[in-house]
N, C-alpha and C positions, 0 to 999 in steps of 0.2 A: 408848578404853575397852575394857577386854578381858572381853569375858564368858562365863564356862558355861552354857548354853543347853541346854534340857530340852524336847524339844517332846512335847505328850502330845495322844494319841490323832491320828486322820488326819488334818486338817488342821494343828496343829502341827507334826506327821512332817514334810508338808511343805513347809511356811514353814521349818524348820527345813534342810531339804535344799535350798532356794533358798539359806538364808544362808548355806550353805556354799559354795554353787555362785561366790555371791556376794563372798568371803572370796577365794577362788580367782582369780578373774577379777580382780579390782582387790586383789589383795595388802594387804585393808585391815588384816588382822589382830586385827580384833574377835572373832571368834570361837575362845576358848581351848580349851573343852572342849565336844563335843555329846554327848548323850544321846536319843535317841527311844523312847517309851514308848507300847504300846498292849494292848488285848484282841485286836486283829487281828492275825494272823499274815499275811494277804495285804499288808496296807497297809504292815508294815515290810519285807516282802519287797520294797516299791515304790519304794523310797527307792533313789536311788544316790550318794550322798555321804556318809552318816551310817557310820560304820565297822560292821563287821559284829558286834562285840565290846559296842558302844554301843546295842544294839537290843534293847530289853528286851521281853521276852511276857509280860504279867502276866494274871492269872486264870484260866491253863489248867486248873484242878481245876471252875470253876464255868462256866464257856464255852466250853472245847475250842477256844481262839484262832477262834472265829466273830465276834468282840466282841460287846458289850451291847446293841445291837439301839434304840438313842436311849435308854436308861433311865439318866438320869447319876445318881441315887440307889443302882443298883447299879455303876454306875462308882466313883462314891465310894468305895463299901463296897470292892472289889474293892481300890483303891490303898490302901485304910487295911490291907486286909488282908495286901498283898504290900509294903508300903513298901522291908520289908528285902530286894527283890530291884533296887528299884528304889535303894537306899541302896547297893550290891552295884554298883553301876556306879557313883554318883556316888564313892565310896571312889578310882576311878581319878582325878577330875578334881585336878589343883595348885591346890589351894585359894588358895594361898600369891600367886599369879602371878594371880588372877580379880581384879578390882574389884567385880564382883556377880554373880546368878543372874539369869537371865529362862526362865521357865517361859512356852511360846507355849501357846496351845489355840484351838481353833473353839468357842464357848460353846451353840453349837447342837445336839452331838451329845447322846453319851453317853460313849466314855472321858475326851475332855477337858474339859469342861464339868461332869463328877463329879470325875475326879482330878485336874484341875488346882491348885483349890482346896489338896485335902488335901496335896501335895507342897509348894507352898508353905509351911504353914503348919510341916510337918515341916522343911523349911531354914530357917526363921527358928529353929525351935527348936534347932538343932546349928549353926549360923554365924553369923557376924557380919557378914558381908557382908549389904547390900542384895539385897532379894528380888524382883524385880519383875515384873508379868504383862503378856502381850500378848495380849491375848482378841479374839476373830473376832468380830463380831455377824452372824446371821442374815441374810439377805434377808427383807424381809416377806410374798414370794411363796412361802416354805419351806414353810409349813404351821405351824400351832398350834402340835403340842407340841413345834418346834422353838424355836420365840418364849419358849413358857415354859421348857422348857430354859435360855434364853439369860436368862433373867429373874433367874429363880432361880441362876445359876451365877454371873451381874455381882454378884449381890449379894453372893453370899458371896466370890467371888474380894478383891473390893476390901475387907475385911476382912482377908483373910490376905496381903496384899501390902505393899509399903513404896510401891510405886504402880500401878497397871494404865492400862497404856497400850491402847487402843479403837483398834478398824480397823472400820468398817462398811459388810459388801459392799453393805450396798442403797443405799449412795452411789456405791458405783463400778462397780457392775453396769450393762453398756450391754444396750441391746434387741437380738434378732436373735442375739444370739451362743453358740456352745454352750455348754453348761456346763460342760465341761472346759477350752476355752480361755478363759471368763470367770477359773475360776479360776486357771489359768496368769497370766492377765494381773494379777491384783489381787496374786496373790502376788509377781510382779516389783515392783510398786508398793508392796508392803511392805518390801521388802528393799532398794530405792530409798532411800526417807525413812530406814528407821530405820536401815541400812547408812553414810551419810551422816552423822548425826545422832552415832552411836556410834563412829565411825571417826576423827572429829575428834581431834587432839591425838594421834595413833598415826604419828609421824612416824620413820619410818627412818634410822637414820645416812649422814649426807650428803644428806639431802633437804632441800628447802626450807622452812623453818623459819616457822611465822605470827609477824604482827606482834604480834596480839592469840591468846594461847592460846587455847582450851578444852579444858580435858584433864577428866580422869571424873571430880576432884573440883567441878567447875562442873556437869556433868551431876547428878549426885550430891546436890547441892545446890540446882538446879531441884527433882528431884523427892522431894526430903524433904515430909515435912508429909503425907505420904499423898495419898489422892485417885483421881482421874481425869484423864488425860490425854492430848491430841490433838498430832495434828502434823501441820504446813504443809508443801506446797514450792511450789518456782518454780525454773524454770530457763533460759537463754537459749543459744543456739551460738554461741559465739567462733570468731574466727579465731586457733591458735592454732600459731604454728612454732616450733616447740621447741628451734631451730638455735643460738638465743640468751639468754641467761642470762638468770633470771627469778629469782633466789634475793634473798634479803632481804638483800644487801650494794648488788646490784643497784639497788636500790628505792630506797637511799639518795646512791649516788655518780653516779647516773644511768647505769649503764652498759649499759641495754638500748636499743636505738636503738628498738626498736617499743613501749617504754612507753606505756599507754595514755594517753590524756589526762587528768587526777584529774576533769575536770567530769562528762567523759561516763561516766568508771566510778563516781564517786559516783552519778551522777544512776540508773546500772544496776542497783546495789546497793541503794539504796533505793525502785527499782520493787520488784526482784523481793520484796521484803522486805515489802510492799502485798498482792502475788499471792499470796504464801505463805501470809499470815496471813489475808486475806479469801477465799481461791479456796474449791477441796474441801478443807478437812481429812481426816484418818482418822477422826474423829467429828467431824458436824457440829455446832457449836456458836455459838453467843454469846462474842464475846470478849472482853467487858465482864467484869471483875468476876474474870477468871483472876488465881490467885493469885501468881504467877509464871512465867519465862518465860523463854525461852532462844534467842538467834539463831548460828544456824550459819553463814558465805558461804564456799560453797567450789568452788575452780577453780584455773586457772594463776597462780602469785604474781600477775603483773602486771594481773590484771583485779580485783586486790582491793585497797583499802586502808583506812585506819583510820576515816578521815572518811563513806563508807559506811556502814559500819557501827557508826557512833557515832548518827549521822542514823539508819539504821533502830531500830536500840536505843531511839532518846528517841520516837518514832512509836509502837513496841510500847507504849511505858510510856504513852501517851496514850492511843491504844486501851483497854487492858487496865484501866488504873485501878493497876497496880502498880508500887512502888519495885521491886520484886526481880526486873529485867530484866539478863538478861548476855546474852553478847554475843562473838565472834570468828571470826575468819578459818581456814580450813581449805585449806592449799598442794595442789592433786592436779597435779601439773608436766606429767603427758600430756592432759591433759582436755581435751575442745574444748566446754565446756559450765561456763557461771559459773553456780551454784544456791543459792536460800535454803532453808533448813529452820530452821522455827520452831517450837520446841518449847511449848506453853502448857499447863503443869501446875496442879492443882486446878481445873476450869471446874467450873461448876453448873450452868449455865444450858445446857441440853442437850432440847431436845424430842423427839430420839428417841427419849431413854431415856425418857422418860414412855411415850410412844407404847407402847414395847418392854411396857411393865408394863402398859398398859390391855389390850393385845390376849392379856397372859399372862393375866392373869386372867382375861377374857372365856374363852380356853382351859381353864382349871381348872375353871370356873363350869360349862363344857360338859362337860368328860369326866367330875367329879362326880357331873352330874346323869345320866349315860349308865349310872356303872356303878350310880347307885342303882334307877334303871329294869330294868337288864340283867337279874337273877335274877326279877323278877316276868315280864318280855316272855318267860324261857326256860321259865317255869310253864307260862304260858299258851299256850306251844308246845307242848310235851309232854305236856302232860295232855290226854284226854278230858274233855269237858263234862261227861259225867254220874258221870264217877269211876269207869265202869266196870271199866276195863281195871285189872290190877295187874303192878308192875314184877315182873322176875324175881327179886331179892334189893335 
């Protein structure tokens, strides 16, 4: 699946700069066109893979590229105001050659968690392609008007998207570690799953060919219907020597003398297929009741075959409660590593995001009640008790 990809405000930047980094390293070729978008002028300076041309500074008249300071209501404003700077770059991407947009953001701050929304909802209005979002949730250690931030941005994102795909640090955040390398690490683990997930079906000439596709119109098709959506992995290390043919002529005339055994690579493919869908998600979830659902297995031909992934396919559909399970194999011929990625679009049954909304609002309840106190607490600073004193004007 090849997509134009828009990362807005700093942590977008850079999720957006791993996927590239990502693209690079495994030659997956998902990512068609980038764009990085912020009020920060330090934060695109930070970036080293996003072209220099694709870096856009939006609201220098009203921030002097400082950015918004967590205020995504003036984020917003800000992207609604410069659209056409940010419309100014997307003009370079080959519409023609995309499958869809994905707009990333951290839902926490303030550029991306205000403009994210708004550019969204601007690309559905001029394309036809599919719009989709990858939004950061908070830690619940962040602070208040981070949460609410992140409250208020989930809700209006998944409004203007065709689906918003959930990554939640405060699942993958470990103890003891700094918070640079925390986020170093969760961003490799986004670029992981969804690198995987989206790369299926981008097979190069002369490469090895899957038995079962999944090309972007299956993806495409998971997550129609709008929504919310999570994603599984699992992954195990193979041994894998590459000296002998693994290609799907292979598979049939038996001509790989290290073919695996069908029982033990069934029996492989349908654990990890268990791991994936019940381990950590990207949003933890209930997997009951998902409206549909998508399994990826990808590794060296020879560690994959049909009957895996038929057997994990009817297990998803058991879990899930849903007909609308697909399902295919994804060939990576160098890999020493066989991995599930289970896609589960429309979930409801989500306790975080409750979570996420009780602790917003408890937030708004407070700062409300703060600024409605503020101007009487500043009276009663500055005044003398008996009125004596008078200002100068």
């Amino acid at each position: 699946m090849k997509l134009a990809m828009i990362g807005f405000g700093q942590a977008g930047g850079k999720i957006l700069d791993k996927f590239l980094e990502y693209d690079e390293r495994h030659d997956s070729g998902i990512v068609r066109a980038a764009v990085a978008v912020n009020t920060a002028k330090a934060d695109l300076m930070g970036l080293d893979h996003v072209p220099q041309e694709n870096r856009v500074l939006i609201g220098q008249s009203r921030v002097k590229g400082h950015g918004v300071g967590a205020d995504n209501e003036l984020g917003a404003e800000i992207a609604e105001e410069d659209i056409d700077e940010v419309q100014g770059a997307i003009d370079s991407i080959p519409v023609h050659e995309v499958d869809a947009f994905l707009v990333i953001s951290g839902l926490g701050g303030g550029t991306g968690s205000g403009g994210s929304p708004v550019i969204a909802k601007h690309l559905k209005r001029i394309y036809t392609e599919p719009v989709y979002g990858l939004g950061v949730l908070p830690g619940s250690d962040e602070g208040g008007i981070y949460t609410l931030n992140a409250a208020r941005s989930f809700q209006t994102f998944v409004r203007e998207v065709d689906n918003l795909l959930v990554f939640d640090n405060d699942a993958w955040r470990k103890s003891g570690e700094s918070v640079q390398g925390g986020y170093d690490e969760i961003n490799e683990e986004i670029v992981t799953r969804f690198g995987i997930l989206f790369g299926a079906g981008e097979v190069e000439q002369g490469g090895d060919v899957a038995e079962s596709v999944v090309d972007s119109s299956e993806i495409i098709n998971t997550l129609a219907g709008g929504g919310v959506s999570t994603v599984g992995y699992a992954s195990e290390t193979v041994d894998n020597d590459t000296s002998g043919g693994s290609g799907l002529l292979s598979r049939f005339t038996g001509g790989d003398e290290q073919m695996e055994d069908s029982a033990s690579t069934t029996n492989r493919i349908t654990s990890l297929v268990r791991k994936a869908a019940l381990g950590r998600l990207t949003l933890p979830c209930e997997i009951e009741g998902t409206e549909r659902a998508l399994l990826v297995t990808a590794g060296p031909a020879k560690y994959l075959n049909r009957k895996g992934i038929e057997r994990g396919r009817k297990w998803l559909e058991e879990q899930t409660g849903s007909m609308e399970v697909r399902g295919g194999d994804y060939p990576v011929p160098n890999s020493q590593q066989v991995a599930s990625v289970v896609l589960l679009s429309g979930v409801n049954n989500v306790p975080r995001i409750k979570e996420l909304q009780e602790v917003a609002i408890e937030a708004q309840d407070n700062i409300d009640d703060i600024r409605d106190e503020s101007e009487e607490n500043l009276q009663d600073l500055v005044e003398d008790d008996e009125d004596e004193l008078e200002p100068l004007f």
